[in-house]
N, C-alpha and C positions, 0 to 999 in steps of 0.2 A: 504493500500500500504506500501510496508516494501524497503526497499535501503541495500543495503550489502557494506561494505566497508571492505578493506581488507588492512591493513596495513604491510607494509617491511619497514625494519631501522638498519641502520647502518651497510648498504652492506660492508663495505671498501673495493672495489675494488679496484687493485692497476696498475700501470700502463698498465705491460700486464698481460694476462690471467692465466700466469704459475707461478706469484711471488706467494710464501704463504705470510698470515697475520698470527702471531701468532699460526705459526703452522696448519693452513687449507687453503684450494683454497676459495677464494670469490669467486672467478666467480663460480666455481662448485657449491656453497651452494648456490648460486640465481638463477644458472640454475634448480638445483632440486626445487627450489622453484616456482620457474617459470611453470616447469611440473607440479606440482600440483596444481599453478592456473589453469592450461587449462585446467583442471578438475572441478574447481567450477562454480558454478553460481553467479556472483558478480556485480555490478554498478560499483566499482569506486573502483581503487589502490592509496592509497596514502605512498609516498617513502618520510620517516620523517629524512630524513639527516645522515651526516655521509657516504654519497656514494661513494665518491672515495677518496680515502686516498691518505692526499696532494694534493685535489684539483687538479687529473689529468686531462687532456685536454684530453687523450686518451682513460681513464677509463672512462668519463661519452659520449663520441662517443661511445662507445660500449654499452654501459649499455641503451642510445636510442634506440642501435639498438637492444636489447635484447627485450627492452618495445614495440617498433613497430611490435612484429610480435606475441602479445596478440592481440590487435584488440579491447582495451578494452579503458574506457578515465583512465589518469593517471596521479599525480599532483606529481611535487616532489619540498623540501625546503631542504637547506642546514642546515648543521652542522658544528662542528667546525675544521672538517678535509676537508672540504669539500670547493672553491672557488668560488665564486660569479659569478665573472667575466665570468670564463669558463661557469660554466649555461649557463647563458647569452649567450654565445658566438654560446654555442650547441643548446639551444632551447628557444625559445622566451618565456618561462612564467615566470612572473614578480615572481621570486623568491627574491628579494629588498626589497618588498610590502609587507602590510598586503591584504590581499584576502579572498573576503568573496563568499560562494558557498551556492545555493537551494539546498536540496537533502531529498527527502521524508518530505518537511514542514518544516522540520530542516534548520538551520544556523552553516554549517561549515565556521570556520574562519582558516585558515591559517597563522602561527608567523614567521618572521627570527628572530631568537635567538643569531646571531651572532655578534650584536654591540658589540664594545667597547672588544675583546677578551683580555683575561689577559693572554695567550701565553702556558697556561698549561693546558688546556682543557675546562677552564670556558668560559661563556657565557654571554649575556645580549640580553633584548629589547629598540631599541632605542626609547626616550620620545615621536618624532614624533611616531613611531608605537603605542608605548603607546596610545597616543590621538588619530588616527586612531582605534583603540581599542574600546576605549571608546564611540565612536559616533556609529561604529555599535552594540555596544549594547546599546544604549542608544536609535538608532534606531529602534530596532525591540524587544521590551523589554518584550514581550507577543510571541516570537516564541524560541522553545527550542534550544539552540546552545550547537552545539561541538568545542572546541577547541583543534589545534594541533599542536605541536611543536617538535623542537630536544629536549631541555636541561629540566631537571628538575628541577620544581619549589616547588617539595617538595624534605624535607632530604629522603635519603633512609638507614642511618645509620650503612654504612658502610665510614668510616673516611677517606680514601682518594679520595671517590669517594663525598661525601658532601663537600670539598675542590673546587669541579669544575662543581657546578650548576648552574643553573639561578643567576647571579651577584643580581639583582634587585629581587628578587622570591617574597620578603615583598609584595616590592609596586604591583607587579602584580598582587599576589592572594588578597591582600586590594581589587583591583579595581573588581573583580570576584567576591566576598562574597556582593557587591552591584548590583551585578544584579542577581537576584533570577532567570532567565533563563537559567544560563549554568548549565547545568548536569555531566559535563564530560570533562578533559584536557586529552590527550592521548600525550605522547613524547617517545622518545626510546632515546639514549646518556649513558644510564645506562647498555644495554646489561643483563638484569635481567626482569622476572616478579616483578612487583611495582603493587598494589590495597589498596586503601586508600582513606577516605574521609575527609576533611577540609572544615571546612565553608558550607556544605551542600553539596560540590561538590567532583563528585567521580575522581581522581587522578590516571591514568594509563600507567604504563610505560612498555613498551615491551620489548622483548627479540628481541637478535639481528639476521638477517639473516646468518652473519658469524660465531663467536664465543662467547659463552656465559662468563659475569664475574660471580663469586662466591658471593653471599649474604652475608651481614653483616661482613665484614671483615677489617681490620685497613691498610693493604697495599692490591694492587693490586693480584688477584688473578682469576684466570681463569677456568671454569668448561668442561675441557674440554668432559665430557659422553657426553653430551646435545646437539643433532644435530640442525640444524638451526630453529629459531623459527620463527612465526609471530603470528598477531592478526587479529578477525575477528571481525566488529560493526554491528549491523543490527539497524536499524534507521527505526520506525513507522512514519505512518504520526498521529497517534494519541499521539505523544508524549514517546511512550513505546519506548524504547532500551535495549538493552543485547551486552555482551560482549564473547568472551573467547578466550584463548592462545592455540595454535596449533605448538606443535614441531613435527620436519619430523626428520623418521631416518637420524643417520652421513651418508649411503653409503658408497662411494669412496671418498671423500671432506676432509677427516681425515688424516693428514699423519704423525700425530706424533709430 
């Protein structure tokens, strides 16, 4: 038995539908992405933060309502543009929480990454999550786990963007290189493909639904060829998984 998960990040949808980000429509780039979900075959979406920029109240009502009419189940966690409260406000799943999910024998964990923000795009795990952390894998220490998050917990080596990772990343990946079951961290906050392994564990960061940033570079920098991207997981129940990144042409979503 194989699970397909399909991961979208870092929508920034922005209030309404017609503001660009950066030069592209959000909502255009997740609608086409959206059409090409309802072309797959998949289990499970998960939407890894960064979804509406500045945490709009209106941008993530819409964005439900773009998810409600997949017909598919669908998890989403905040990022650092992203408000809490509004979640909350829009759909009841404990995006506050560490959350743990079955899927194909696997142990997906769910992180908010959002403690303690330093005001310029970094991030953190708060201690309680931490220790919430720690018991479910201390819990199930013989079933393989995926973990997912906004922010990056490894460098990605370009200098402004290692400026505003995971505050805590040490103690986090410490706590990971102790438990021999996780296979796999998956986050987006980078807008870049990221593959790397640390401590046994393979480190995955996605490219973003709206706009992609440029690699390895010392200030911010923007790639804009690169039409919207996402990621696909397929999860065995024997333990096996695979990965790969799927970018969809720009279309119309481009406008200079």
């Amino acid at each position: 038995m194989t699970k397909r998960i399909i991961q979208l990040t870092d929508l920034h949808l922005q209030a309404t539908a017609d503001t660009l980000y950066k030069g592209i429509l959000p909502d255009a780039r997740l609608r086409q992405c959206l059409a090409w979900l309802n072309q797959q075959d998949y289990d499970l979406l998960l939407l890894t933060g960064d979804l509406c920029h500045a945490g709009s109240l209106e941008g993530y009502h819409r964005l439900q309502h773009y998810l409600s009419a997949l017909h598919k189940p669908w998890l989403w966690l905040p990022g650092n543009h992203d408000a809490v409260d509004n979640m909350l406000s829009v759909c009841e799943q404990s995006v506050d929480s560490v959350r743990s999910i079955e899927l194909a024998g696997w142990q997906v964990i769910l992180l908010n990454t959002t403690d303690q923000p330093d005001g310029r795009g970094g991030g953190g795990i708060s201690q309680a999550h931490l220790g919430a952390l720690a018991e479910y894998l201390q819990g199930r220490a013989t079933v393989p786990t995926l973990i997912v998050m906004h922010h990056n917990p490894v460098a990605v080596a370009s200098l402004w963007q290692d400026k505003i990772m995971l505050a805590n990343a040490d103690q986090f990946t410490r706590l990971l290189a102790a438990h021999k079951q996780v296979q796999a961290v998956v986050f987006g906050h980078i807008h870049q493909v990221l593959d790397r392994y640390q401590d046994g564990i393979r480190y995955l960061g996605s490219p973003a639904t709206s706009i992609q940033f440029a690699v390895q570079q010392e200030q911010f920098t923007l790639q804009p060829e690169l039409g919207p991207g996402l990621r696909i997981i397929d999860l065995s129940a024997d333990g096996d998984w695979h990965t790969r990144v799927v970018y969809l042409d720009q279309q119309d979503s481009h406008y200079g």
